[in-house]
C-alpha positions as CSV (number, residue, x, y, z in Angstrom):
1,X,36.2,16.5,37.6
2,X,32.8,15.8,39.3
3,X,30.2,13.6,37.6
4,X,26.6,13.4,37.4
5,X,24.2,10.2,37.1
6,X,21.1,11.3,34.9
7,X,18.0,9.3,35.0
8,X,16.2,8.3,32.3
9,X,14.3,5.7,34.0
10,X,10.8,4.1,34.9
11,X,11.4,3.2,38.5
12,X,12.7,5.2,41.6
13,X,16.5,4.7,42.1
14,X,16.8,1.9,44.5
15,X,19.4,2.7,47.8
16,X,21.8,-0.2,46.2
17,X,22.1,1.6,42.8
18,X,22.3,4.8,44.2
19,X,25.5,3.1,46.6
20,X,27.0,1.3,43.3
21,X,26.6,4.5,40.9
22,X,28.6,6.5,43.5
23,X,31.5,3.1,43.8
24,X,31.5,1.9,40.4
25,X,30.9,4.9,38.6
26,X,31.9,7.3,40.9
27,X,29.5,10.0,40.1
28,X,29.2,12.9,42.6
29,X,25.3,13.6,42.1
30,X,22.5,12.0,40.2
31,X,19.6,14.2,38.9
32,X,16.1,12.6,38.2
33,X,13.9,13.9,35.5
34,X,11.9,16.2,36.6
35,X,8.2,15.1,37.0
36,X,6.7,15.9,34.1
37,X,9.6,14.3,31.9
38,X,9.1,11.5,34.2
39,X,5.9,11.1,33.6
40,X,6.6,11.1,30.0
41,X,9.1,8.8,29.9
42,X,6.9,6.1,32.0
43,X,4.4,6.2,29.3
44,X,6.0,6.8,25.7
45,X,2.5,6.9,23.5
46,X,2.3,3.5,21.2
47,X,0.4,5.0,18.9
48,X,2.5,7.4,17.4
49,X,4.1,6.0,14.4
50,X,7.5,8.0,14.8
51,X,9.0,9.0,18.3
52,X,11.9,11.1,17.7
53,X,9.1,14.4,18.2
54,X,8.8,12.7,21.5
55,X,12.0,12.4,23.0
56,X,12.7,16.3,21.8
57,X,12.2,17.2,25.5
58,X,14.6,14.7,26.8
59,X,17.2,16.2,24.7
60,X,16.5,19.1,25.2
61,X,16.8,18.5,29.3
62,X,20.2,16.5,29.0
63,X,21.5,19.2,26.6
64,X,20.9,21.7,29.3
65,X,22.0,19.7,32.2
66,X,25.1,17.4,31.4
67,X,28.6,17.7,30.4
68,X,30.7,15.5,28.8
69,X,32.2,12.4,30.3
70,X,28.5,12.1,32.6
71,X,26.2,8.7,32.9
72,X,22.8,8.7,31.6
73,X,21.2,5.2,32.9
74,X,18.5,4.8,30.2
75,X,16.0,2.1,30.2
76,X,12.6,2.2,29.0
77,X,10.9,1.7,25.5
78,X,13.0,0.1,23.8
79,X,13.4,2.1,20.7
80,X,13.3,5.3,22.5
81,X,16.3,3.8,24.8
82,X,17.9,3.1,21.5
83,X,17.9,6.6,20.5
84,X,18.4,8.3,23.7
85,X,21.7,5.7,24.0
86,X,22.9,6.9,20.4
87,X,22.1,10.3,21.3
88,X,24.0,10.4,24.7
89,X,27.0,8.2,22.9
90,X,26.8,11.5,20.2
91,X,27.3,14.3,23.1
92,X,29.8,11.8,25.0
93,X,27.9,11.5,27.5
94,X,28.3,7.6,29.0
95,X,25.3,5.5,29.1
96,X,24.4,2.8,31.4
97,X,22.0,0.3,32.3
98,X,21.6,-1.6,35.5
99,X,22.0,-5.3,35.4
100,X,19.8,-7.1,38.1
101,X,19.1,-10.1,38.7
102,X,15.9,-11.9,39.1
103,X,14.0,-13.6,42.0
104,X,10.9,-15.7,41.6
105,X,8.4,-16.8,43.7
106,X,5.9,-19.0,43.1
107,X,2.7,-19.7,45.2
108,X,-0.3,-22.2,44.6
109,X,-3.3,-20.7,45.5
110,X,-6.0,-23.3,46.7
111,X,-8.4,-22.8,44.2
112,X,-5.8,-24.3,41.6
113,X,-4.3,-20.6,40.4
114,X,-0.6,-19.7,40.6
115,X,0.7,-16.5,41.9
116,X,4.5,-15.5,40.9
117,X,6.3,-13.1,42.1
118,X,9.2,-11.2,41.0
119,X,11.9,-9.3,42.8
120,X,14.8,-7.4,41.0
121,X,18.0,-7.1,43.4
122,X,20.9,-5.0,41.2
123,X,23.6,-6.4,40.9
124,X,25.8,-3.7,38.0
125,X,25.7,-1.0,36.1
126,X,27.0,-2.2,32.3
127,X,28.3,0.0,29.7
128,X,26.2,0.2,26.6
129,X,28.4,-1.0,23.1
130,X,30.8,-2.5,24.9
């Protein structure tokens, strides 16, 4: 049977994860929230006190979308990654999260400031609960 990788993520799929999802995960496809959800999803509102109501169209567009035994890499807000991971573990769907590791740079500037950079290589996908 043929997997999918959904995307409940901030950032673009980089070529590397794309190439590990398909090795270590061996999924056949991976769908990206459409734009609108993406949007969303980049920008969870603080202000609202509960976010279940939020995540509603999320749901809604995994429960439409993906079968059992497909990934769903979620990372994001943290408690709506926490309810989107219970939720996906509930519909046994298998959710993920890419381990990277992190690179910095750091530059001092003349005038006495620092600049730091950061770069994010991936190294895994890691199973969440276990």
């Amino acid at each position: 049977m043929e997997h999918t990788l959904f995307l409940l993520f901030n950032h673009r799929l980089t070529p590397d994860q794309a190439a590990d999802a398909r090795a270590s995960l061996a999924v056949s496809s991976i769908a990206d929230l459409p734009p609108d959800l993406k949007e969303l999803w980049g920008s969870i509102p603080p202000r609202v006190p509960e976010i279940e109501p939020v995540l509603a169209p999320f749901r809604d567009w995994l429960d439409r979308n993906a079968r059992p035994g497909d990934f769903v890499l979620v990372q994001g807000d943290f408690g709506a990654t926490y309810l989107m991971v219970r939720f996906a573990m509930a519909r046994n769907w298998i959710p993920v999260y890419s381990a990277t590791r992190r690179e910095a740079l750091e530059e001092h500037l003349p005038d006495g400031r620092v600049r730091l950079t950061h770069h994010f290589r991936h190294e895994r996908f890691r199973y969440y609960g276990r």
